[in-house]
N, C-alpha and C positions, 0 to 999 in steps of 0.2 A: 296318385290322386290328381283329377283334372283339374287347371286352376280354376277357380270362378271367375265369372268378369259381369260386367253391369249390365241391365238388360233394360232393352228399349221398347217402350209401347208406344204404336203409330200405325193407324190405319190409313188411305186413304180418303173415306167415307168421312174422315173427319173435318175433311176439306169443304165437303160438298155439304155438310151443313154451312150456308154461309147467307151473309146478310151486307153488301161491301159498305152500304152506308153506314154500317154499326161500328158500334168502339170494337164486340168480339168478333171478329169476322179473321176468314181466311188467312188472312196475309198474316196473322200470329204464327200464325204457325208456318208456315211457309215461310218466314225469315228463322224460326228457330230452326229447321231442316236445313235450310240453306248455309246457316253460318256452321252446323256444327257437321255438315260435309266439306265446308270450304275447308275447313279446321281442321280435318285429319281424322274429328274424332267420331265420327258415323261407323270409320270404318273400324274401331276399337271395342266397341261394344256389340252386345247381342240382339240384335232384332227381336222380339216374342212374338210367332205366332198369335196373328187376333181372333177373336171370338166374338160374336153375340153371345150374351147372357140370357139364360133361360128366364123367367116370368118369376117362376120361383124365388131366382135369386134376387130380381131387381124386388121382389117382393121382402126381401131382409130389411129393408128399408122405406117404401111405400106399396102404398095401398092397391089393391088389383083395379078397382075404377078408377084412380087416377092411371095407372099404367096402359091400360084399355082407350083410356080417354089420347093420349099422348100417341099413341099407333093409329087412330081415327083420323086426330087431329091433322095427321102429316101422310095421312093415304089418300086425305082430299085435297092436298097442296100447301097444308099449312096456316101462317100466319103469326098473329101475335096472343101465346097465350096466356103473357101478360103486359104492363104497361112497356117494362123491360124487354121482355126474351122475346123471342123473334123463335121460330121452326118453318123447316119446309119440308120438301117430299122425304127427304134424306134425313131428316133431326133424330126420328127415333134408329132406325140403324144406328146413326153418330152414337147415341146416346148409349144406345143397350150394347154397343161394340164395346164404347169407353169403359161400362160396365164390367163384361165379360174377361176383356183383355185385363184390368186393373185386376180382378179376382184369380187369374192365373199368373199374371208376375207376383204379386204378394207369394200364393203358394208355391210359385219357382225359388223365390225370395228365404222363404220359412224352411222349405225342404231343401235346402244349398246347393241347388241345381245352380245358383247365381250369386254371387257375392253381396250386390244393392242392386236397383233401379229406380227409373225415371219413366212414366208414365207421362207421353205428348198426347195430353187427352184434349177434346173439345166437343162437346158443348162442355165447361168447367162444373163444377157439383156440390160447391159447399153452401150455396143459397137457397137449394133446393129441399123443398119440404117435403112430408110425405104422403102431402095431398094434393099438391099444389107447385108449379114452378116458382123461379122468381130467381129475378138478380140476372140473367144470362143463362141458368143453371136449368138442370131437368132433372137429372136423376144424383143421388148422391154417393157420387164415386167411392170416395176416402171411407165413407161412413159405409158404404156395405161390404167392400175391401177390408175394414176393422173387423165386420162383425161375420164375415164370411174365415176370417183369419181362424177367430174365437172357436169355429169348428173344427179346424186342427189340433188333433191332441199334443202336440210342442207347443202350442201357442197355449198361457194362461191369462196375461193383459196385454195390453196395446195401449201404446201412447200416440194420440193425434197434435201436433203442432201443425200452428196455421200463422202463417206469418203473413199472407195478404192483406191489404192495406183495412178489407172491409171485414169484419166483423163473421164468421165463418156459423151464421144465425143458425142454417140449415145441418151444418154435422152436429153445433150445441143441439137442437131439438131431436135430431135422429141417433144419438149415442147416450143422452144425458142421463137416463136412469138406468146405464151401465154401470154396476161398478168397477168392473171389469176394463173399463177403456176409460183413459184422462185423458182430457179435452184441453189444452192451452193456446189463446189467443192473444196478437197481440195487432191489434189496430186503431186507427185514431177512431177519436171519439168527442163528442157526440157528431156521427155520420153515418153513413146508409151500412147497414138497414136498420138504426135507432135499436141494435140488440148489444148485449156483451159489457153491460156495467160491470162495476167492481165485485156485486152484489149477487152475480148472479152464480152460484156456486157447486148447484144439483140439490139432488134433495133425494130423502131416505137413505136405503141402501147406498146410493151413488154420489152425496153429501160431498163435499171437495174435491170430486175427482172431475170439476169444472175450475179452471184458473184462466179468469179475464182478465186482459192487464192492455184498460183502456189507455188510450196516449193521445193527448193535444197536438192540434197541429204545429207542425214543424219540430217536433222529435225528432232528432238523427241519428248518424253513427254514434255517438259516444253515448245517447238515452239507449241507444239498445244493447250496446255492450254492459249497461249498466243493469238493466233486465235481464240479460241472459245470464250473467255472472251470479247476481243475486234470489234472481226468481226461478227461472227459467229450467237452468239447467240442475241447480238442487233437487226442485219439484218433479224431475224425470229421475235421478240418480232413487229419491225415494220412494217412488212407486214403481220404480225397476221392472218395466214390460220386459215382453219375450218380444219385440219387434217395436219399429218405428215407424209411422206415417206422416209424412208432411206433405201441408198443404201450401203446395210454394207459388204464391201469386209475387209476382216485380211490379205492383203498382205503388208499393210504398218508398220510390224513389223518388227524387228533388221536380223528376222532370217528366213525370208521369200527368197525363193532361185532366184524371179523374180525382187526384187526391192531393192531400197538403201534407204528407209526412215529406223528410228529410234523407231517406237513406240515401248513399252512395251504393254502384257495383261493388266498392270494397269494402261495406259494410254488409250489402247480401252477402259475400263472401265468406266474410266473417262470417255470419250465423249459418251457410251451410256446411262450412267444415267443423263448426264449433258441435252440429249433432251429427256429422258425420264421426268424429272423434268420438264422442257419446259412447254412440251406437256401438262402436269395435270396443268400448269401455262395459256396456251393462249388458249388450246381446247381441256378440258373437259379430257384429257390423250388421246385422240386419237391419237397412233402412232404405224406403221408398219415398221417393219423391214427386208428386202430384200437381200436375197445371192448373191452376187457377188463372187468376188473372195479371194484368201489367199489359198497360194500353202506346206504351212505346215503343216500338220496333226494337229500335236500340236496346234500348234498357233491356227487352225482352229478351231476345236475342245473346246479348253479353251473359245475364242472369245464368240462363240456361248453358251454357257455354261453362261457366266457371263453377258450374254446381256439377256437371258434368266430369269436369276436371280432376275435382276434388273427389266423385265419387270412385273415377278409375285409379286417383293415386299422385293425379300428377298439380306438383304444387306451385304450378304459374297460374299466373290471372291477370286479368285484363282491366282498366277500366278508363274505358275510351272517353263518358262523360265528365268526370272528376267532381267537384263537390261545389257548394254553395256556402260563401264563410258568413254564414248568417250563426246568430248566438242562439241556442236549443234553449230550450225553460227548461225549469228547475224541477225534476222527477221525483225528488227526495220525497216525499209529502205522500206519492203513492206505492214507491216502494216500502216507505214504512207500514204504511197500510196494509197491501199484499202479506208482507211477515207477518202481523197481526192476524189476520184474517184465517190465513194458509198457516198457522206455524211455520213458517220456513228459518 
């Protein structure tokens, strides 16, 4: 039997979507390539062949005139197609590549050609709607990855975890009235994009298989150990998908210039080996991990590094920023709620 090993999504083209004065621009990603070749560990995992994604598929998730509108947009040079996101000649290739390539590591992923992976995608995809961009985002990676998975006869649900700092508005509206796929969030709140209350849970057939688990600023490591232990990882154990998707933004670090949570590198770490563990626990280790956001090089950089680490096996980590000894508030009050809510 050949072993598996992790497989990496990375185009090019993802580069040359870029905007330098912006928070998402280039250099994301070009310091995550940089550090995890300085590191050894480029040369440890598997490259994936990239793809553009057919119309079809980006159509799993929106609309053929917004998609039309987004290939116009960026064969005339671009611009801003909205107050956030930025596009230029190159966005939609970025975009429909991120697409393409995300849909064939999943099915490298499902069909054990691969043990996990990590998807270096950009333009990122969980703001984006299905008529509309917004947040940075254009097309929704994670969310048509899920529902392109649901086409495989091994695949029966899927669970999406989103741990970026902002509110993952776009995968909750383009999955939510699956029942098929759970949707778990956890980012501060009340903050951009103003989505992802307590409250908001699905509805019909897909009735709790939305779990929002809003958090006030300056949460940190010990509120989120306290989440995951409690909420987090029950609420996966019992809807027991055939695969994992996470949505891993590094902007809910102390030292991130767009957001006021509290983590530490060694609190991401915690939680990517907490559903790395999972994973080898309820489906076979199948689990992908998805770029979002995180606007500090560092942070960025380390995140991916140590989530990397974790996914080939090897159990050092790094964390070069260290922590802020400030006192986290008191979570109690929403964890109880959660339970109530969710039975957990």
């Amino acid at each position: 039997m050949i072993e598996q090993t992790t497989g990496i999504v990375f185009d090019p083209v993802f580069l040359k979507h870029d905007q330098p004065s912006h928070p998402e621009n280039a250099k994301r990603l070009e310091s995550i390539l940089t550090g995890l070749k300085e590191s050894g560990l480029y040369q440890k995992v598997e490259p994936i062949k990239s793809r553009r994604a057919e119309i079809k598929e980006i159509s799993f998730c929106h609309t053929k005139e917004y998609i039309n509108y987004v290939n116009e947009f960026c064969e005339k040079g671009g611009g801003h197609l909205d107050p956030d996101t930025y596009a230029n000649e190159y966005s939609f290739d970025a975009a429909s590549m991120a697409v393409g390539s995300s849909i064939d590591l999943t099915k490298s992923v499902i069909n054990g050609d691969l043990k996990n992976g990590f998807a270096l995608l950009r333009p990122p995809g969980h703001h984006a709607l299905a008529n509309r961009s917004m947040g940075f985002c254009l097309f929704g990676n994670i969310s048509i990855a899920a529902k392109a998975a649901l086409q495989n006869p091994k695949i029966g649900k899927v669970a999406i975890v989103d741990f970026d700092v902002h509110h993952g508005n776009g995968t909750q509206a383009l999955i939510g009235d699956n029942p098929n796929i759970l949707f778990i969030s956890t980012h501060q709140y009340p903050f951009y994009p103003g989505t992802g209350s307590i409250g908001e849970i699905g509805s019909g057939q897909a009735e709790g298989t939305i779990i929002n688990i809003p958090l006030e600023a300056g949460v940190g490591d010990h509120s989120f150990k306290i989440v995951y232990e409690e909420i987090m990882l029950p609420a996966l154990r019992r809807f027991n998908p055939d695969i994992l998707l996470i949505s891993a933004g590094f902007d809910a670090h102390w030292d991130d210039p767009l957001a006021n949570l509290n983590l530490t590198l060694t609190g991401f770490n915690r939680i990517s080996r907490a559903l790395i563990k999972l994973a080898d626990e309820i489906c076979s280790g199948k689990i992908i991990f998805f770029l979002e956001g995180g606007y500090n090089l560092d942070v960025l950089r380390n995140g991916v590094i140590n989530t990397t680490k974790g996914l080939i096996g090897i159990e050092s980590f790094d964390d070069t920023l260290g922590q802020l000894n400030i006192l986290e508030p008191n979570i109690n009050k929403l964890i109880n709620e959660l339970h109530q809510i969710h039975k957990l």
